[in-house]
C-alpha positions in Angstrom: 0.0 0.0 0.0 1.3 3.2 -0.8 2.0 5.8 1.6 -0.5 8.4 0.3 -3.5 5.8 0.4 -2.0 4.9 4.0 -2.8 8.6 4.9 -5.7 8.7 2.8 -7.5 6.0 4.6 -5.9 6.9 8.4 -7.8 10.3 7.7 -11.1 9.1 6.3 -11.5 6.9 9.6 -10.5 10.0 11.8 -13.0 11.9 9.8 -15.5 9.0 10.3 -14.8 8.6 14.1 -15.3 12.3 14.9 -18.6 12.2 13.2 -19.8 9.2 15.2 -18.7 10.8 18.2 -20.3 13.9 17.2 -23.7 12.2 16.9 -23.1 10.2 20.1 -22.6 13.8 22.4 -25.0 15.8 20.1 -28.5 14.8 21.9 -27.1 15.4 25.1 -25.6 18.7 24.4 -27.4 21.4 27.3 -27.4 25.2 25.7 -29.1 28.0 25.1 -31.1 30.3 26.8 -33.0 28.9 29.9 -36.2 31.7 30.7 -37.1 31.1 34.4 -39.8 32.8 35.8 -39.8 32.5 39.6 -41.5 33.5 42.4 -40.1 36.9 44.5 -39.5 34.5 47.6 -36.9 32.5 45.4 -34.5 34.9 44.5 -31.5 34.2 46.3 -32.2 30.6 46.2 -32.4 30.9 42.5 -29.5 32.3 41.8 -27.2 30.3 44.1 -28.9 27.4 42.2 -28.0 29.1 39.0 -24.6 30.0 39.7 -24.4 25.7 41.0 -26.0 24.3 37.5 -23.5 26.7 35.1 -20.6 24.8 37.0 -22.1 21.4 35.3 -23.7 23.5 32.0 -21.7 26.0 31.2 -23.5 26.8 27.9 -27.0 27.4 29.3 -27.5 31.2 29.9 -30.2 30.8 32.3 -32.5 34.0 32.3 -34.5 34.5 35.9 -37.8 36.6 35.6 -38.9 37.8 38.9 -42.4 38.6 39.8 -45.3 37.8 41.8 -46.5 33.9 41.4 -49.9 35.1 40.0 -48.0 37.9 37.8 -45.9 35.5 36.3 -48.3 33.0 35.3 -50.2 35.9 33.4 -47.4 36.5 31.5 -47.9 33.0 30.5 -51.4 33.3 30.1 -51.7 36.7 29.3 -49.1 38.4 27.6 -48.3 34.8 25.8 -44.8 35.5 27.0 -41.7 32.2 26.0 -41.0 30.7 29.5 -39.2 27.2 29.8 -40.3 26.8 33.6 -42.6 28.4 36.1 -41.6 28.4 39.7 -44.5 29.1 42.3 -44.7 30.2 45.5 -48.2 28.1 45.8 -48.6 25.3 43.6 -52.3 26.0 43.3 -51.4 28.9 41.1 -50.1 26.5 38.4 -53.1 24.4 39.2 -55.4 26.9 38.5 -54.1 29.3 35.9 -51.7 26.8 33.7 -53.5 23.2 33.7 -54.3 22.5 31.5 -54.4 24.1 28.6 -50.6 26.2 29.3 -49.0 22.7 31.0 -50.0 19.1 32.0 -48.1 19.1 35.3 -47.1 20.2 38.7 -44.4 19.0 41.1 -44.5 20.3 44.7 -41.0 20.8 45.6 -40.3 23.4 48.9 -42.4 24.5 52.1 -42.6 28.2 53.7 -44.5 30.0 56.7 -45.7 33.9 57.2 -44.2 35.6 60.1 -43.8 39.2 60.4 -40.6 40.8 59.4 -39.2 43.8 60.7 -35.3 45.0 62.0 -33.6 47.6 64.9 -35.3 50.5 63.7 -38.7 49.4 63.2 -40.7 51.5 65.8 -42.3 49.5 69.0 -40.3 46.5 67.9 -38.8 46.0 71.8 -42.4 45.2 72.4 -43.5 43.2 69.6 -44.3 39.4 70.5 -47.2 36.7 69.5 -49.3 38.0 71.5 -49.8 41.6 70.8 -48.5 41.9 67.5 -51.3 42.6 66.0 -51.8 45.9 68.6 -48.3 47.0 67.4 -49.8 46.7 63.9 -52.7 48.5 64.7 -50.5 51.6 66.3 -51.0 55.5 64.7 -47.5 55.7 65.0 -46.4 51.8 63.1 -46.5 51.4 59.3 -46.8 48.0 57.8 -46.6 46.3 54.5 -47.9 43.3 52.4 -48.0 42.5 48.8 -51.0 42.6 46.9 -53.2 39.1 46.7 -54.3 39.3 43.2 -50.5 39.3 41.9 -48.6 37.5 44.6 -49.3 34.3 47.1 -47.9 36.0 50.0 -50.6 38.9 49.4 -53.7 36.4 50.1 -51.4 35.0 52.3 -51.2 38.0 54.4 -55.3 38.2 54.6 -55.4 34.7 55.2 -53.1 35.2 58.1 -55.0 38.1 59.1 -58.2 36.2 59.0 -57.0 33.1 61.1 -55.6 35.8 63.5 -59.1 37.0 64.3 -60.6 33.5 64.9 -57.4 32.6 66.9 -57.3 35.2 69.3 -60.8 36.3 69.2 -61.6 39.5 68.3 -64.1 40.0 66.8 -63.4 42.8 63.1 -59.7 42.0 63.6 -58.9 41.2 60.2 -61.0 44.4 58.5 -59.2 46.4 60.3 -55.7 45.2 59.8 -56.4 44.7 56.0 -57.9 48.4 55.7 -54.6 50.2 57.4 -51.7 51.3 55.7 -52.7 50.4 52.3 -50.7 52.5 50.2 -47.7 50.1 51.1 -49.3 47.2 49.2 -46.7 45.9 46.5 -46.9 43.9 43.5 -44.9 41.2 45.4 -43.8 40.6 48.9 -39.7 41.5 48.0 -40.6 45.0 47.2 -41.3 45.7 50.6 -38.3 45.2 51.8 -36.5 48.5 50.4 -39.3 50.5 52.0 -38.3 48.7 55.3 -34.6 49.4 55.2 -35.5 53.0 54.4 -37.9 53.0 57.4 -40.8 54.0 55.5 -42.6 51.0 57.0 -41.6 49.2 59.7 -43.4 46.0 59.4 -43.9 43.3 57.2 -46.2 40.0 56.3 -43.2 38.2 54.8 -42.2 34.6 55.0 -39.7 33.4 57.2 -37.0 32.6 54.9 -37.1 35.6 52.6 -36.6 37.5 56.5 -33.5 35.4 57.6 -32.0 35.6 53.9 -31.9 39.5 54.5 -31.0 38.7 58.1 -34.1 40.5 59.6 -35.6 40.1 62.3 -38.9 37.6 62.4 -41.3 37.0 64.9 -42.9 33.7 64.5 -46.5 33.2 64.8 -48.3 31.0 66.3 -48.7 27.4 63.7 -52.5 27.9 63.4 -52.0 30.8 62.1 -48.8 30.8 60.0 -49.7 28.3 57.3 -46.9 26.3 58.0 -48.3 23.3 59.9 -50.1 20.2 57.8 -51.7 19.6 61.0 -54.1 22.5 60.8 -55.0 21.8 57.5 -58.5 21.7 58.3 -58.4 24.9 60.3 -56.8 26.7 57.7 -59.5 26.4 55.3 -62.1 28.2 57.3 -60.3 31.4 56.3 -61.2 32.1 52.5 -60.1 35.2 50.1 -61.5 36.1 46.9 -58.9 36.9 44.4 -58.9 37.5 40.5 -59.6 34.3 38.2 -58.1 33.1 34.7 -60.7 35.7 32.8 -61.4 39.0 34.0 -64.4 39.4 35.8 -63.9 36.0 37.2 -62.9 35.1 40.9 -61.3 32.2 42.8 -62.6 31.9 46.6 -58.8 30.8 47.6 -58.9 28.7 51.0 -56.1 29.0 53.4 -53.4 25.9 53.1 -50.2 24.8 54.3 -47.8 26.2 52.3 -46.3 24.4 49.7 -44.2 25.8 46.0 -44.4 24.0 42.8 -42.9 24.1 39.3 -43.5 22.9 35.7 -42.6 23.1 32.4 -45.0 25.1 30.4 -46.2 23.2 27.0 -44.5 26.0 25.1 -41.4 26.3 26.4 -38.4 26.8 23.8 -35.6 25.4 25.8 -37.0 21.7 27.6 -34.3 19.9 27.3 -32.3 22.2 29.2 -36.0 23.2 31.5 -35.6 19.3 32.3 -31.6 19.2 33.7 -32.4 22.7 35.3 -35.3 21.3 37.4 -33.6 17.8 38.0 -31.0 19.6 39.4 -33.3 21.9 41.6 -34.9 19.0 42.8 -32.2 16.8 43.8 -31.4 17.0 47.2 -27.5 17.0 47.2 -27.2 19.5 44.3 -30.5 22.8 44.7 -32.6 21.2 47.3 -29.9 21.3 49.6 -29.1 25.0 48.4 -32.7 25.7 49.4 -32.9 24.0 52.9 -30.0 25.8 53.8 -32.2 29.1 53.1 -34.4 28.8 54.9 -37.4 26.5 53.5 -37.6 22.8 54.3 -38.5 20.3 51.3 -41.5 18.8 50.2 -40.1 16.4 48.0 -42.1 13.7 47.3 -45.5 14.9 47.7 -48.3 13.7 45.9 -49.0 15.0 42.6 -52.8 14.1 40.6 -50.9 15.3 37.4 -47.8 12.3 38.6 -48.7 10.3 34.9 -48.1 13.3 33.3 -44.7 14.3 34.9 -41.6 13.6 32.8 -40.2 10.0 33.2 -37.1 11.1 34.5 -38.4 14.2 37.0 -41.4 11.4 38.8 -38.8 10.5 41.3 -39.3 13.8 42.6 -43.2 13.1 43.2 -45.8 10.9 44.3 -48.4 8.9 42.2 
């Protein structure tokens, strides 16, 4: 054989071994742009998490979207807005505004509680405890703020709270007349609050616990059949009830109070899913984001039961319950 066939044929197979090996990486190849829209509450957890899954996909440019729960599912419902996965505050919000027609499923994945938030300067806060902290609320001289319940989970939240308050300690009109104070400091979500508090234009907040102790504020915790913390007083939590804005407008959802649990999909249209898919395993694992968001402040609520578990991709139903 002559030399230049030798080096002929030496090449060819080169050429034909790259190829093969191009095919065989190809499929698995995680890029692109990654559009996240996620809940205010999951900021910082979201972009430790984000900062984690570039060390392992280095070529997906993962875009977070902050907002509201509610606000962000309109932008999928609404405003017909590209998003490869929805992150919620309360997974009812993807049960009632996405299934079905914007995405088949819904996996519960982290747990949360209200408290109220408030730091050093907040006025009367040397007096403040579980058992008058509604009084201090009530004060001429004390400002508070809560996010608004049609755009944002902690909003209803907050009136929830406010309703289970009255029952719990009973007084009678508590709730009315927490909910009608100081309501020029209701925000879109519950995070932008907290610049008005560090300028001490309010002084307290209905915020949950781990958005308070990743800001390193001070939160007084509230009784658990009150908070919406405790699966225990499920039952009891539904006997408060808000009415917030529905899928059309005009319509309404009477929204019973709930533990409270977040939850996250893939919406039907999302551009990116292959890279939606490795993003959310690797939220959901609990040595890689889960652990990321433990350490933050919210315990897990991985597996929980799911009614949408058929529909769940194959390889994200380990994270749920049939």
């Amino acid at each position: 054989m002559s030399k230049k066939i030798f080096i002929s044929i030496a090449v060819s197979i080169f050429f034909l071994a790259s190829c093969a090996e191009n095919k065989k990486i190809s499929p698995d190849k995680i890029s692109g742009d990654l559009i996240v829209f996620n809940a205010g509450s999951l900021i910082i957890p979201f972009k430790k998490i984000k900062n984690e899954f570039n060390k392992k996909y280095p070529d997906v440019n993962v875009m977070l979207e902050t907002a509201g729960s509610r606000t962000c599912a309109r932008k999928i419902t609404d405003m017909n807005r590209p998003c490869d996965i929805m992150a919620s505050a309360d997974y009812t919000v993807i049960n009632k505004l996405l299934i079905p027609e914007y995405a088949d499923w819904n996996i519960k994945f982290a747990k949360n509680e209200m408290c109220i938030v408030y730091h050093k300067n907040s006025r009367l806060s040397k007096k403040i405890n579980k058992n008058n902290w509604y009084e201090i609320l009530m004060d001429n001289n004390v400002a508070f703020g809560r996010a608004d319940p049609n755009a944002d989970p902690c909003g209803y939240r907050a009136v929830l709270t406010s309703k289970l308050a009255e029952k719990h300690y009973k007084i009678p009109g508590l709730a009315k007349k927490i909910l009608n104070k100081d309501k020029e400091f209701v925000r879109p979500k519950e995070t932008d609050l907290l610049a008005l508090l560090e300028s001490d234009n309010i002084d307290y907040i209905f915020l949950y616990r781990s958005v308070g102790q990743q800001h390193k504020l001070k939160c007084l915790i509230l009784p658990d059949e009150i908070n919406l913390k405790s699966a225990k007083f499920t039952d009891y939590y539904k006997e408060a009830t808000v009415e917030i804005t529905g899928k059309k407008p005009g319509e309404f959802i009477t929204k019973k109070g709930t533990p409270m649990v977040y939850g996250i999909t893939i919406p039907n249209n999302a551009p990116n899913r292959k890279a939606a898919l490795a993003f959310i395993d690797f939220l959901l694992s609990k040595e890689s984001g889960m652990k990321i968001i433990e350490k933050l402040g919210q315990a897990s609520a991985i597996p929980s039961k799911s009614r949408t578990y058929n529909s769940i991709p194959e390889s994200l139903q380990k994270y749920a319950k049939e």
